[in-house]
N, C-alpha and C positions, 0 to 999 in steps of 0.2 A: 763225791770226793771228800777224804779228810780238813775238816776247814778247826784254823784253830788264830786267837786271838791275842795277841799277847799285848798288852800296855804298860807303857814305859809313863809311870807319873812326873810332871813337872811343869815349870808356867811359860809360856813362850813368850816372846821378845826379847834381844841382845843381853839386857839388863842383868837378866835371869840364867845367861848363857856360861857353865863354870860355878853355878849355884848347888850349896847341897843338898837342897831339897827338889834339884832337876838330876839328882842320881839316877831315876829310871831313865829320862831321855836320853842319859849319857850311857847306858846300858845298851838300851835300844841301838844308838851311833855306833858302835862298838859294834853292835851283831851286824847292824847293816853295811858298816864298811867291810866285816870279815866276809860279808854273802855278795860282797859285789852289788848292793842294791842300793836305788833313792828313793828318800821319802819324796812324796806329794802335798801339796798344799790342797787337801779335802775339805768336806762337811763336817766340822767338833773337831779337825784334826789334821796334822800330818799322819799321811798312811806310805806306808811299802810293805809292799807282796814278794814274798819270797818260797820256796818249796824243800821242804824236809824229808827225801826219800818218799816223794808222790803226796806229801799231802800240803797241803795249801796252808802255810801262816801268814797273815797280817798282823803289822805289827804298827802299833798308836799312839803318838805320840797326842794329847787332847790340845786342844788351842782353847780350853774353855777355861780356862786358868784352873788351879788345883780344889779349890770348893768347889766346882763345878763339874770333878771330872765323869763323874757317874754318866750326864748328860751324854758326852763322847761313848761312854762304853757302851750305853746300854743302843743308842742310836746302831752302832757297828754290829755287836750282836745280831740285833733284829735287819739291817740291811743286808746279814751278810750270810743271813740263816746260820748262825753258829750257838749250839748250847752250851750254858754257862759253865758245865763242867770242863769245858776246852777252854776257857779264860785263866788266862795267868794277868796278875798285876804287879807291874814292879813298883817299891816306892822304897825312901829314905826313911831312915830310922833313927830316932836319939838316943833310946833305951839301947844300941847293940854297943859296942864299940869298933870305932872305925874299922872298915874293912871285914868286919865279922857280918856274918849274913845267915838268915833264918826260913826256911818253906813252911811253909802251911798251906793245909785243905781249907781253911775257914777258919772263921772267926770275926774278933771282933777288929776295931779301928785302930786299938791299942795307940788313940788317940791323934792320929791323922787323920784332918781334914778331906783329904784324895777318898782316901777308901772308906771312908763314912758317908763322903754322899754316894760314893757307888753302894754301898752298904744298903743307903735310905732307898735308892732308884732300884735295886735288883737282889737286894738279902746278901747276907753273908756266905753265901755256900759259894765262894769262887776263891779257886789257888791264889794265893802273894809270896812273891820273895821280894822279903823285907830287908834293906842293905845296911848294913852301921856307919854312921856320920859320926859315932861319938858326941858327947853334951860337955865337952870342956869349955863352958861360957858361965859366966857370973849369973848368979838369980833374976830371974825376969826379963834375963836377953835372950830367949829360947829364937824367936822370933828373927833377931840380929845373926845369930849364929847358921840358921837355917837357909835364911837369908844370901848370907855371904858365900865369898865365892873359895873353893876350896886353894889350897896351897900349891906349889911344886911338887913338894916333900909328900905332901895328903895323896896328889894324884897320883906318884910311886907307888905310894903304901896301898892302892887302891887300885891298880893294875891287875894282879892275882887275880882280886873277884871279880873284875870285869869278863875275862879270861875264862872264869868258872861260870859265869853268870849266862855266858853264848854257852856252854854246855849242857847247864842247868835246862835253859831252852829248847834248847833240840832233845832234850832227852825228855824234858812232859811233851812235849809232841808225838816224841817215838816211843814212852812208853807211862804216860800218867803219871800223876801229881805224886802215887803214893810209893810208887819205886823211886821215883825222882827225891823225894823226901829220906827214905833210905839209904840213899846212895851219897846224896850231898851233904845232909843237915849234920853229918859228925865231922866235914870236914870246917863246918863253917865258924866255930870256935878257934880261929888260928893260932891267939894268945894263950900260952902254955900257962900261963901265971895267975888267970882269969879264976 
């Protein structure tokens, strides 16, 4: 059977809960409430298993806070016999602007901590869709900003791609990273002005 992985980056406990650097987790919430599914309290993780016209995704959210997430993914991979070209990762971004969202086959960390230790634990050859948090914070609060917990306003503006983001999903499962990339990445420049 088709087995494929998808992980949502972010840090667990309350704390962190509405944070923008837990934009994957809230990704992941998003597709699991549309599919009818609940996470589990796993090994590295919350997991829920859901099915894509016959093929199996899991989907991860890591418990290993976000320096740590490799640990989770690569653990799931190997329990779960799934190869790395069926990994998708989601994470927050500072460089997009909000609500703007990027695919990629590889690459590097473009300086996320998440996907650098999975980077160090497993190479760079695994799919990301990278979400926009925008960086409207003062020098040297990157941290504070990341940190914090989005708005009302932000999580409207931020609706659209959650919405695209469970599409994006189902469609590297039903059809690969590099249609999927085709298909989405012109729409993910929303701001006409950019």
């Amino acid at each position: 059977m088709d087995k494929f992985l998808i992980c949502g980056l972010g840090n667990p406990g309350d704390e962190y809960t509405g944070t923008r650097h837990n934009t994957g987790f809230m990704i992941l919430d998003a597709f699991a409430e549309a599919s009818n599914i609940c996470f589990e309290d796993k090994r590295y993780g919350f997991v829920a298993k859901a099915s894509i016209k016959g093929r199996k995704v899991i989907l991860l959210k890591p418990t290993t806070f976000m320096n740590l997430s490799g640990n989770a993914v690569r653990y799931w991979l190997n329990a779960e016999k799934i190869d790395q070209s069926r990994l998708l990762v989601i994470s927050d971004d500072v460089a997009l602007p909000l609500g703007d969202f990027r695919l990629k086959a590889s690459g590097s960390n473009g300086g996320h901590n998440g996907l650098g230790h999975i980077i160090q634990l497993i190479g760079d050859n695994y799919a990301r869709l990278r979400v926009g948090i925008g960086n409207d914070y003062p020098r040297g609060r990157q941290v504070d900003w990341v940190l914090g917990h989005y708005s009302e306003e932000e999580l409207k503006e931020l609706q659209p791609t959650f919405d695209t983001s469970i599409e994006i999903i189902k469609s590297f499962v039903l059809q690969g990273i590099n249609n999927t990339m085709n298909q989405f990445n012109k729409l993910g420049k929303r701001k006409s002005n950019d």
